[in-house]
KEMI-128690 format. One record per residue (C-alpha): x, y, z. Coordinates in steps of 0.2 Angstrom, whole numbers, padded with zeros to 4 digits, always signed. Each point is the difference from the previous one (the first is absolute). Example, Ala and Ser with C-alpha at 12.3 -4.5 7.8 and 13.67 -1.06 7.14 Angstrom:
% residues 2
+0062-0022+0039;+0006+0017-0003;
% end
This chain:
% residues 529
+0072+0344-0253;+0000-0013+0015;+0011-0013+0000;-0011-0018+0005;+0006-0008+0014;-0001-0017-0007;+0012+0005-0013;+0018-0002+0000;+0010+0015-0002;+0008+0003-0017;-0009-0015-0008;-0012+0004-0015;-0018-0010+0004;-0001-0010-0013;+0017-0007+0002;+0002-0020+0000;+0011-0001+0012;+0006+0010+0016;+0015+0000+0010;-0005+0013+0016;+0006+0003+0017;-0020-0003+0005;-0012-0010-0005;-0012+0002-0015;-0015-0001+0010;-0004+0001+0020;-0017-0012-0002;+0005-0009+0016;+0001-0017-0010;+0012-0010+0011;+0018-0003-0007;+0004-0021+0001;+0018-0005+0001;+0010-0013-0011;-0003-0019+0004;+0013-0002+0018;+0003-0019-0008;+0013+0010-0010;+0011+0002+0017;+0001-0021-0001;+0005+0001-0018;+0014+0013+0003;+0005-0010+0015;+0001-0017-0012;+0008+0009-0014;+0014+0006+0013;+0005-0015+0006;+0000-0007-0017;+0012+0013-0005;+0011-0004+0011;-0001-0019-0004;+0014-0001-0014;+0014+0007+0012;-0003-0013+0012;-0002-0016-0012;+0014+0008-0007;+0009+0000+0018;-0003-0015+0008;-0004-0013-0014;+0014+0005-0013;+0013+0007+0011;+0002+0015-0007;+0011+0013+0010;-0010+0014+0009;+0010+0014-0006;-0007+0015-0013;+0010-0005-0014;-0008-0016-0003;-0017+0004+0009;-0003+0017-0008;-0016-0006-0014;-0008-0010+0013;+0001+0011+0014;-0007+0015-0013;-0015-0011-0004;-0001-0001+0020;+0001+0019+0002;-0012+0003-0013;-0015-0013+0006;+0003+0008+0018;-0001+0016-0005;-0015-0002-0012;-0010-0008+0013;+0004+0015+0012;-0007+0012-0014;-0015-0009-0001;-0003-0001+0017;+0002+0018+0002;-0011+0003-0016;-0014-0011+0007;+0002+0011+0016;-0003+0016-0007;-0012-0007-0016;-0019+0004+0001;-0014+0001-0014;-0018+0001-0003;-0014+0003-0013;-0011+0012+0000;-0014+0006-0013;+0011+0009-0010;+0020-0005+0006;+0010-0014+0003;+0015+0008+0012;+0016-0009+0008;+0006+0010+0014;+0019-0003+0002;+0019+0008+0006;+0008-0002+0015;+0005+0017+0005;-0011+0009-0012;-0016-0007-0005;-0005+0001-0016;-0018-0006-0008;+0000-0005-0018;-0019-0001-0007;-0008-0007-0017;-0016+0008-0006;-0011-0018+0000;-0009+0009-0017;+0020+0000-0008;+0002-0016+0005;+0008-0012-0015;+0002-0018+0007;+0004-0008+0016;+0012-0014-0001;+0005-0014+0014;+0016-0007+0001;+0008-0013+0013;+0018-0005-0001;+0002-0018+0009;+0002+0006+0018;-0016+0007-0004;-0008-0012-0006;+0005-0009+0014;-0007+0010+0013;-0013+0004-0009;+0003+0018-0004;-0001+0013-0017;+0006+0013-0006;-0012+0012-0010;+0004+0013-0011;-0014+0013-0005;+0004+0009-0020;-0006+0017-0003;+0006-0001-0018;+0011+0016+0003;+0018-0011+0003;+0001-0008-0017;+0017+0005-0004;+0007-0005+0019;-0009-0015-0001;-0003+0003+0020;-0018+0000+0010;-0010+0014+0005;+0000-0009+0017;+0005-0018+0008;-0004-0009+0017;+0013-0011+0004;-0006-0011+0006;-0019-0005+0005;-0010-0015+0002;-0007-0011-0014;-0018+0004+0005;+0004+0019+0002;+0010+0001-0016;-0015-0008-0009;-0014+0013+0007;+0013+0014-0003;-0001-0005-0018;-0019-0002-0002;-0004+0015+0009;+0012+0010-0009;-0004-0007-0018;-0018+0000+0003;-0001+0018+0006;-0010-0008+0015;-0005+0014+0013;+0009-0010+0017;+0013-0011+0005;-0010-0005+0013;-0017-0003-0011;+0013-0011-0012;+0006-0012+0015;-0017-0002+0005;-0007-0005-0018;+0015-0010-0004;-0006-0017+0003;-0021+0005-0006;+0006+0004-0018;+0014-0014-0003;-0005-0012-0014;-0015+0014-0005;+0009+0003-0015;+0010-0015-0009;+0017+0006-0009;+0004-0002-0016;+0018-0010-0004;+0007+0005-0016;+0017-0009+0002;+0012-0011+0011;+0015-0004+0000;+0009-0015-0009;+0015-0008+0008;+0008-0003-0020;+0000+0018-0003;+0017+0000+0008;+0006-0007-0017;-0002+0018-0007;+0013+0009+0015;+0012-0012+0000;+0015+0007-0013;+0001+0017-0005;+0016+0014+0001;-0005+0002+0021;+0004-0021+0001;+0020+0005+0000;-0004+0015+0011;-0010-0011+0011;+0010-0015+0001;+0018+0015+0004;-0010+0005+0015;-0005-0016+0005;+0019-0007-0003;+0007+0015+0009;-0011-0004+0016;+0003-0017+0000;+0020+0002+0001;-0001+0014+0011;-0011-0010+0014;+0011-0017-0002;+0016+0012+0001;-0008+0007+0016;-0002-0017+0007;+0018-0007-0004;-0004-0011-0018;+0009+0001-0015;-0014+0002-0014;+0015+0004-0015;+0008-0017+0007;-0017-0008-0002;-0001+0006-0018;+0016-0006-0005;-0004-0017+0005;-0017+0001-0008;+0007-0006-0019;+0016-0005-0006;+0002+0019-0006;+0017-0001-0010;-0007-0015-0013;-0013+0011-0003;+0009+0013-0007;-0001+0021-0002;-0014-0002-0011;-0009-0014+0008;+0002+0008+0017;-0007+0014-0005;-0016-0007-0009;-0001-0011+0018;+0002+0015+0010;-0015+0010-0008;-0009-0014-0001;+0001-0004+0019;-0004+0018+0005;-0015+0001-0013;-0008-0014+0010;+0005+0007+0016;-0009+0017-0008;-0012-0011-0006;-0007-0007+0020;+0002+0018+0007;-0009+0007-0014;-0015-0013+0002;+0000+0001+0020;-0001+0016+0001;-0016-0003-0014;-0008-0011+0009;+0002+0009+0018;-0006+0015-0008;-0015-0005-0009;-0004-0019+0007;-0019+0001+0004;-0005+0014-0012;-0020+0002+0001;-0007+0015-0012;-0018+0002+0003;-0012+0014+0000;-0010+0003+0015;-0014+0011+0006;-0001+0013+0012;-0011+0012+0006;+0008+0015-0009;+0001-0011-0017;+0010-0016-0006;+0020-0001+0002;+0012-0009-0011;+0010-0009+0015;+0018-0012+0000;+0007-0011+0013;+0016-0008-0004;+0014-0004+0011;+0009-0016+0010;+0011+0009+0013;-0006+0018-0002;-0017+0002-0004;-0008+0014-0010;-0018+0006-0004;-0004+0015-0011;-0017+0006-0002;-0004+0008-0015;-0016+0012-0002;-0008-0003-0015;-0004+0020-0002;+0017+0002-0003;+0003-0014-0013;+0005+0012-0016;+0006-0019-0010;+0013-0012-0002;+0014-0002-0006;+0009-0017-0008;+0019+0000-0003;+0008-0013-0009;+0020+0000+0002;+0009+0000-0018;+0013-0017+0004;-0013-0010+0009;-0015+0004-0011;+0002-0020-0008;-0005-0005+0014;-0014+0007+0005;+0005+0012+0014;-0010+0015+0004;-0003+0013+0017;-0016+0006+0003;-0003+0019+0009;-0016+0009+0005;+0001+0017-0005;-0009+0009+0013;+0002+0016+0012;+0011+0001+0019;+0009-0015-0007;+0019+0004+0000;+0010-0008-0016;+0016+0004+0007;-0002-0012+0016;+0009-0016+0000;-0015-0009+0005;-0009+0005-0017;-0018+0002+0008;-0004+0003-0016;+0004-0019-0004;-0014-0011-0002;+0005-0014-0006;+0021-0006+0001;+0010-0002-0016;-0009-0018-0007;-0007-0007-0017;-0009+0015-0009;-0015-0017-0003;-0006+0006+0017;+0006+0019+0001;-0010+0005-0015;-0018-0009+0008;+0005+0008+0016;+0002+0018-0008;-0016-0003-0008;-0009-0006+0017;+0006+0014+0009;-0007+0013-0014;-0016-0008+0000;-0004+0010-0016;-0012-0005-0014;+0010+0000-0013;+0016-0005+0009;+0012+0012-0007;+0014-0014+0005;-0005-0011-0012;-0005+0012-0016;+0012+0000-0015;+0009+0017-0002;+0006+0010-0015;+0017-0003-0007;+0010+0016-0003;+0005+0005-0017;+0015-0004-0008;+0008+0015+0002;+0002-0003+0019;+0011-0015-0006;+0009+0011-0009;+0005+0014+0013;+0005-0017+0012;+0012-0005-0014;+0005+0015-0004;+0005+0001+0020;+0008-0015+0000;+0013+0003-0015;+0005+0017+0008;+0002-0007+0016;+0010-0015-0007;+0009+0013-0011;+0005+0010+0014;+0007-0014+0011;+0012-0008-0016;+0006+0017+0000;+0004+0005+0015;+0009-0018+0002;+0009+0002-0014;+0006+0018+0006;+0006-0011+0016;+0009-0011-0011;+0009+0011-0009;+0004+0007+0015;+0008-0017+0004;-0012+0003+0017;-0008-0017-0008;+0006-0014-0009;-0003+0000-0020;-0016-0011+0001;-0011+0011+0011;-0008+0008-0014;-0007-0015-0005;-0009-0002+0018;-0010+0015-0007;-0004-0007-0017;-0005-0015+0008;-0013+0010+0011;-0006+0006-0017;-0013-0014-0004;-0004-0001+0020;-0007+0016+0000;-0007-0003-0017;-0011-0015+0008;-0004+0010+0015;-0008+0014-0008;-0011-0014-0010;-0005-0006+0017;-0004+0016+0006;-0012+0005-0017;-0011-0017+0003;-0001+0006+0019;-0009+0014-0005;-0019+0004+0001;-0014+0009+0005;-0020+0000+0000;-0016+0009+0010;-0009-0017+0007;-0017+0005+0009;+0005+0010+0015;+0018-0002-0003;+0014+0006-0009;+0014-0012-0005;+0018+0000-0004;+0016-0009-0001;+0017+0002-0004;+0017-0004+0006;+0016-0010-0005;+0008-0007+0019;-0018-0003+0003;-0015-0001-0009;-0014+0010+0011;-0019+0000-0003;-0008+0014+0008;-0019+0000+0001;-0005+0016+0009;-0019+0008+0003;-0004+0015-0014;-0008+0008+0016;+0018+0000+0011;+0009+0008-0015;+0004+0019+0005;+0011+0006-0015;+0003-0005-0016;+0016+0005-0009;+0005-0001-0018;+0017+0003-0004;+0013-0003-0015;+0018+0001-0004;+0008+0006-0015;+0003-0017-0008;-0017-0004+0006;-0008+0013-0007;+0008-0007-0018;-0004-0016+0002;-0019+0005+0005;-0002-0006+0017;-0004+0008+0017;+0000-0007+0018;-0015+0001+0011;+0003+0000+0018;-0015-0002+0012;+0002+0006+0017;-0008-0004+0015;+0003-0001+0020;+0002-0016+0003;+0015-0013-0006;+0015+0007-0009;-0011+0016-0004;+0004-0002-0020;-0003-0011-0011;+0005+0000-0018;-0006-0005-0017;+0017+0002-0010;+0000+0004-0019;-0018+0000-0003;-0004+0007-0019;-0004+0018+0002;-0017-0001-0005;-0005-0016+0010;+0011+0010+0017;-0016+0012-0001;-0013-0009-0002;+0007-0011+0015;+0004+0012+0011;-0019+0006-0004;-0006-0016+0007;+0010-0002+0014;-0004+0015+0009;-0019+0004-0007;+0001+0019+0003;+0017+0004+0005;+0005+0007-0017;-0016+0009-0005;+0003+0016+0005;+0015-0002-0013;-0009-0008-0014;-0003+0010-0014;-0013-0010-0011;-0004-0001-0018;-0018+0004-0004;+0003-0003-0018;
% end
């Protein structure tokens, strides 16, 4: 058999992605280079790193030497040197779009050419840090869906202009046949179609990401940078402290309760700036396009962020509703769809950020578009005997703890009292597994199938029958005395599971039946009688 000379060696054909020492296909379409603005911006972003060494030189006297210079003149090294990457990376950078590729062509000393079949193509997502933004420049980012455990793209330009990013992203989410045909249509079609806003962002939200357990991790960091640029510059932050409040009158216990007051608060700003920058201007809305309509979010005040959904990819949604903060309302929302990863620290998954469940439940709903809204339908409680096994768990574990520290204490490896912690812990876990039984439920609404469970945080997953791939039924030895079953529904989008824990055996079959209409016929046996 001949091999195709459009094909790359050693590549299967219907591969998402292709990393080759030739390019996927020889059309003649002309390769375009990165935007040139982003030499100005590495030239800025040089100087700027070198800014802190000289403030520090000739405002605040410091003493040119290593030992007191070294931080500052690492930042220096590490702007420079960044800069000069990029201006070698936008040297040696090309891409283009052809009828079935998008390809970058990079490598200094050996050129490599990484291509995304436009038929596997996920999302396209722009992003602009502030010097971007700035100079008008984004980033984009083009998901094949086959990177969801890395969390990386299938390819990124870094960076190209606003206009360019934008017709990169229609073309290539609209399956439209030229770049050049896009670009030319551009302004024609604008305002065609109007868009649909399904949500925007409310300044109060902030009230809901304001204290949690990363406050004290976020207010360490910020503490810890804060002495460590004053120390650079010659100030005495600890004496600065000490002068702050008459310290000894308060006492130990008094200075204490001050102290951890003072950093939550400190947590407290960093955690709600760094809300705020992040999603500041959040617009959901769904808009139209040529290939279909795409669920699209902007958010951002210093670096901005747009992901495009495609709709025919959209398998559900999901509605998490943390345990502690559950009194007040507080609920994430989360697509779950195909090319998406959920590993990535962006959450591109994320459609909404954490804020009152009074708007994240409408919105789930809105973003469905199903009739009936399986957001809103009631679910079916499961039996009593799934509170049982979750008490049953929660005295062993209890049990096991006491006794271990009461081995340690007889071990004089503890004091006498340890024991008692693990007593204590007794009605804790006793409480938790009550929390956990009310979490729990299921239901087959319309299109969709329905469950929820969970104890850290309660999530409500709606996900199409039509997505599901596999159903499992499965059950454990003290499950199988109390008469329940788990039914797990699989799909390729999301996590990949998702569970309806301790169903009653007889109900576990019947839903599992619904769920997946015809993925467990072949193993039905039926009861003519």
């Amino acid at each position: 058999m001949s091999e195709s000379p459009a094909a790359p060696r050693d590549v299967a054909p219907d591969a998402a992605v292709v990393e080759a020492d030739r390019p996927a296909t020889d059309d003649g379409t002309p390769w375009s280079r990165l935007a040139p603005r982003m030499i100005a911006v590495d030239l800025a972003r040089s100087l700027l790193s070198l800014a802190p060494t000289a403030v520090a030189v000739g405002v605040f006297g410091v003493e040119a030497s290593w030992s007191t210079l070294w931080p500052l003149l690492l930042i220096a090294a590490w702007g420079v040197l960044g800069a000069a990457r990029d201006a070698v990376r936008w040297a040696v950078t090309r891409y283009r779009v052809t009828d079935e590729y998008v390809e970058r062509r990079s490598g200094l000393l050996v050129r490599r050419y990484r291509s995304v079949r436009r038929d596997r193509i996920r999302s396209v997502d722009t992003t602009a840090r502030l010097r971007h933004r700035l100079s008008g420049l984004r980033i984009v980012l083009v998901g094949a869906g086959q990177q969801l455990a890395a969390g990386e793209s299938a390819l990124a330009l870094d960076a190209v202009a606003r206009r360019d990013a934008e017709l990169l992203r229609a073309v290539l989410l609209d399956r439209a046949p030229a770049l050049a045909a896009a670009d030319q249509g551009a302004g024609a079609d604008a305002g065609q179609d109007a868009e649909h806003v399904i949500a925007r962002f409310r300044p109060w939200w902030v009230v809901y990401n304001l204290l949690s357990i990363w406050s004290f991790v976020t207010a360490a960091g910020l503490l810890w940078g804060a002495y460590w640029l004053l120390d650079t510059f010659g100030l005495d932050p600890v004496a600065w402290v000490e002068g702050l409040l008459p310290w000894e009158r308060l006492g130990r216990a008094g200075t204490v309760l001050v102290g951890l007051a003072l950093v939550l608060a400190v947590g407290a700003v960093g955690m709600g700036a760094n809300y705020l920058a992040a999603s500041w201007g959040l617009e959901l809305a769904r808009v139209p396009g040529e290939g279909g309509t795409h669920l699209r979010s902007r958010q951002g005040l210093l670096t901005t962020r747009e992901v495009s959904r495609d709709d025919r990819r959209l398998r559900g949604i999901t509605v998490s509703e943390p345990v502690l903060w559950r009194w007040m309302g507080m609920a994430d929302t989360s697509v779950i769809t195909t090319g998406l990863s959920i590993w990535s620290a962006s959450q591109p998954a994320a459609v909404l950020p954490r804020g009152p469940a009074s708007v994240a439940w409408p919105v789930a709903s809105a973003v469905l578009a199903a009739d009936p809204d399986p957001i809103g339908a009631p679910l079916r409680r499961h039996p009593a005997g799934a509170l049982r096994r979750r008490l049953w768990w929660a005295t062993a574990t209890a049990a096991i703890v006491t006794g271990a520290l009461a081995w340690l204490a007889a071990t004089a490896v503890l004091p006498a009292w340890a024991p008692w912690v693990g007593a204590a812990l007794w009605p804790v876990a006793l409480l938790a597994a009550v929390v956990a039984h009310r979490a729990l439920g299921h239901a087959v609404v319309g299109d969709y199938v329905v469950v929820r469970s969970g104890l850290v945080a309660r999530a409500t997953s709606a996900l199409r029958r039509d997505a599901v791939s596999t159903i499992a039924l499965r059950e454990s030895v003290l499950q199988r005395r109390l008469g329940l079953r788990t039914v797990a529904a699989m799909t390729a989008a999301g996590w990949g599971r998702y569970d309806a824990p301790d169903v009653e055996a007889d109900e576990a079959l019947r839903f599992a039946v619904a769920a997946a209409p015809g993925v467990l016929d072949p193993f039905l046996v039926r009861d003519d009688g």
